[in-house]
N, C-alpha and C positions, 0 to 999 in steps of 0.2 A: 668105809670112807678112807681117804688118804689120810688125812690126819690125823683118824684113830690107827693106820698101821705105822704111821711114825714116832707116833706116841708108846706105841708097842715095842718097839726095838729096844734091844738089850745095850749096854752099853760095850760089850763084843762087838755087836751088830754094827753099832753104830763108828766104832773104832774101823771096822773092816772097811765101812763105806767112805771114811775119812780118808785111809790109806788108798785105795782105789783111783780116788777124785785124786790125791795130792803127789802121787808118788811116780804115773807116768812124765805128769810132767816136768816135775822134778829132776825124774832119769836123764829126758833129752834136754834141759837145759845144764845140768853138769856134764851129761856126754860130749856137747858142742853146741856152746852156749849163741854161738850165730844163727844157728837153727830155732832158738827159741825167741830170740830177736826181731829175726826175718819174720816168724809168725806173729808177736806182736805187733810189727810194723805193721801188716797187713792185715789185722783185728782192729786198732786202731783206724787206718783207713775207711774201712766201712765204716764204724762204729761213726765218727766225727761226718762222713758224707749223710748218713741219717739223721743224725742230731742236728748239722744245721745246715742239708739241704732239703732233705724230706719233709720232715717235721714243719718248717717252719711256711713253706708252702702249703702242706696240707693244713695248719691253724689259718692259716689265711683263706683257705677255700673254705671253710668248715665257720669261718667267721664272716666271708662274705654272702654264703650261699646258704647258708645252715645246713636242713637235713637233707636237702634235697629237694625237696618241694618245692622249691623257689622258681620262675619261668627263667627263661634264658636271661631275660634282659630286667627283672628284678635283683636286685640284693637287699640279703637281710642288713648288712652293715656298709655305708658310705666306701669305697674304695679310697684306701689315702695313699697309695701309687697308682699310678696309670697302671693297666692291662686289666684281661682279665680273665675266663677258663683257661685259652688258649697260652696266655702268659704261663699262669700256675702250674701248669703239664709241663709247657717248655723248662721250667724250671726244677723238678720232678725230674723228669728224663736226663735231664741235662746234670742233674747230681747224683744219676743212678749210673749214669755211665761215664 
């Protein structure tokens, strides 16, 4: 299992995999540090467009409509804004791009 081979690693091992993860990027943000910037700018952008535009449309379909089952024109939960799938998608699409 995964766990038991992480559990397994020597503290070499685990040194080497620390070094590995830490020290690329390290290289390119002391080689030119606008480069490592520029990519977290653009980590950040996605990151934050998920968090609160995906996410929070999808709790709202997941809380109006539950698992699925629901007919078109049932919901599990009161809508407390107007719209409704068609919203939720436009709103999805609309913070993925």
């Amino acid at each position: 299992e995964e766990g038991d081979a992480a559990a397994r690693r020597t503290p070499q091992q685990r040194a080497l995999l620390t070094a590995l993860a830490l020290l690329p990027p390290l290289g390119f943000a002391l080689s030119d540090p606008s480069i490592f910037f520029s990519a977290l700018d653009n980590a950040g952008t996605y990151g934050i467009l998920t968090l609160f535009g995906i996410i929070p449309a999808a709790m709202a379909w997941a809380q109006r409509y539950g698992d699925g089952d629901a007919e078109p024109g049932d919901a599990v939960a009161p809508a407390a804004l107007p719209g409704g799938r068609a919203t939720l998608v436009a709103m999805i699409v609309a913070a993925g791009a």
